[in-house]
C-alpha positions in Angstrom: -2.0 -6.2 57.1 -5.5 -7.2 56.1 -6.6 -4.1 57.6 -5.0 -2.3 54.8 -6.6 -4.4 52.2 -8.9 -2.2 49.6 -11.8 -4.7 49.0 -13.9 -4.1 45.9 -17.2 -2.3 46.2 -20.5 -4.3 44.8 -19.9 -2.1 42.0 -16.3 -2.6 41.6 -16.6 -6.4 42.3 -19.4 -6.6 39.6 -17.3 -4.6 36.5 -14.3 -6.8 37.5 -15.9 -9.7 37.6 -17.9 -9.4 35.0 -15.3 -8.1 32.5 -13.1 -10.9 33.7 -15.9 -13.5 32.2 -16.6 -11.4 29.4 -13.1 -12.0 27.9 -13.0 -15.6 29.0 -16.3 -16.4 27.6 -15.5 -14.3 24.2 -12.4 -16.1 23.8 -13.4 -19.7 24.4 -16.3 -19.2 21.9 -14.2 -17.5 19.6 -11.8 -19.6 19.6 -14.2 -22.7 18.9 -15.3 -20.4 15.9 -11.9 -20.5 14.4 -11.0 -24.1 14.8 -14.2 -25.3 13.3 -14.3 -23.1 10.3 -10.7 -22.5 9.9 -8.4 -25.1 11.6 -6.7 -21.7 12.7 -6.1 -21.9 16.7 -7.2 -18.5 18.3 -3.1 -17.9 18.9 -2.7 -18.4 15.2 -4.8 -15.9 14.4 -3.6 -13.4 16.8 -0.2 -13.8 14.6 -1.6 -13.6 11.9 -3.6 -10.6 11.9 -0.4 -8.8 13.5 1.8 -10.0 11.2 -0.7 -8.9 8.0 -1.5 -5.4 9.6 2.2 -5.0 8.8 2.7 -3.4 5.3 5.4 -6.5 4.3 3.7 -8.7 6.6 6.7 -9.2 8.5 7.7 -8.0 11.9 10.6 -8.5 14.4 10.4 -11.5 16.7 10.6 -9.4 19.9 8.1 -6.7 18.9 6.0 -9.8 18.2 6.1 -10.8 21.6 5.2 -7.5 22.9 2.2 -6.7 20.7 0.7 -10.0 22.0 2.2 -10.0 25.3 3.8 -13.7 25.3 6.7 -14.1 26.9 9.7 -15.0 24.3 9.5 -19.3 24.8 5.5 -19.2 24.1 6.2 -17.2 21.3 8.7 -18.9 19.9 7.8 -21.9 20.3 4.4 -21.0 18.8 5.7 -19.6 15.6 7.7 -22.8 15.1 4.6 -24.6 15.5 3.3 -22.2 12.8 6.0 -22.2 10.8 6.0 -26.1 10.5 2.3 -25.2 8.9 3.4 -23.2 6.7 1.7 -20.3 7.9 4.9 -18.3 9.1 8.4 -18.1 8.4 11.0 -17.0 10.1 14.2 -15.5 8.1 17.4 -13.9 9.5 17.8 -10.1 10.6 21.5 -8.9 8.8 21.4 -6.1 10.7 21.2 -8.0 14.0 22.5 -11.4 13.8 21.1 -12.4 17.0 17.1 -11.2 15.9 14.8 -12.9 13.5 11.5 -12.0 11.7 8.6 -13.8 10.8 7.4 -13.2 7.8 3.6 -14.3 6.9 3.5 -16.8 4.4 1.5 -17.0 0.9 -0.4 -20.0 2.5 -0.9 -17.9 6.0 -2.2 -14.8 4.3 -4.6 -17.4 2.6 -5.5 -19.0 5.7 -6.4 -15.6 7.3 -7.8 -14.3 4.6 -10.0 -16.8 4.9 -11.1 -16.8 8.1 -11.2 -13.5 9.0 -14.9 -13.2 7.5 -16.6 -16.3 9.5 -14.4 -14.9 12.7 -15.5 -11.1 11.9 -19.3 -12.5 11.6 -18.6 -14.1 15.1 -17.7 -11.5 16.7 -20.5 -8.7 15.6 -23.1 -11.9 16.4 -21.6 -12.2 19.9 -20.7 -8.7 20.9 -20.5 -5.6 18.7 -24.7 -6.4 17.4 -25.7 -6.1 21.2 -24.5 -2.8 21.8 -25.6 1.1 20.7 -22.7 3.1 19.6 -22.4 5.1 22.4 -21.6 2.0 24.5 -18.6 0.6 21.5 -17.5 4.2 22.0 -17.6 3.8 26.0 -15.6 0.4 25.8 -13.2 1.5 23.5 -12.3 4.9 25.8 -12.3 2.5 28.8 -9.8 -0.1 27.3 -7.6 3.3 26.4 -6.9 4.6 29.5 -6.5 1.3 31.2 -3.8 0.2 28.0 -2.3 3.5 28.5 -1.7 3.1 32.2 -0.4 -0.6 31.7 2.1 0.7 29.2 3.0 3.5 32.0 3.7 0.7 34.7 5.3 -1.1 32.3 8.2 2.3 31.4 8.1 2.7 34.9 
């Protein structure tokens, strides 16, 4: 069976690897960012900034989860955390009496508002400064057709 094994190339090896310490690195440090100037974990703000891209600032439970891609006990036992904080609620669907929403909060749109600029300022100082256009441009066409074939295994 090992004979049928595909081992990474150098190459390959390298851009896995690397882009694997990339993200870990990026979100350790990020995450440090947002607890020292915010008190906001980096989970909270993940929330947060989906809930607020919303128009209403509210979204189903489920399509929650799958934006972030927690499973549905981390999530909600996350946004009861959150909601304990006052940064989320969660109010009743009367169309589906088994669903829910969470709905951001006044305090949680306060609290992201606020930290979105020293988290924003973290994340051009540790990544977007240090790269020329045509390399955001590269990233962003690479992490496209990756997503796009995750969301294709995930149909199929």
């Amino acid at each position: 069976m090992a004979d049928d094994v595909r081992w990474l190339t150098d190459r390959e090896q390298r851009a896995w690897r690397g882009l694997q310490e990339l993200q870990m690195r990026l979100d350790r440090q990020l995450a440090r960012q947002l607890a020292t100037d915010s008190g906001l974990s980096y989970p909270d703000y993940a929330v947060l900034v989906a809930l607020t891209d919303q128009p209403d600032g509210r979204m189903r439970l489920f399509e929650l989860g799958e934006i972030l891609g927690w499973e549905k006990s981390r999530l909600s036992h996350h946004v009861a955390r959150m909601a304990g904080r006052d940064l989320v609620a969660k109010e009743h669907c009367d169309s589906d009496q088994r669903g829910a929403f969470v709905v951001v909060t006044k305090h949680g749109r306060r609290e992201i508002e606020a930290a979105a600029p020293g988290h924003l300022a973290e994340v051009r100082r540790l990544f977007v400064d240090h790269l020329s256009p045509a390399q955001l441009d590269s990233i962003a066409e690479i992490a496209e057709i990756v997503l796009a074939r995750l969301d294709d295994d995930t149909v199929a």
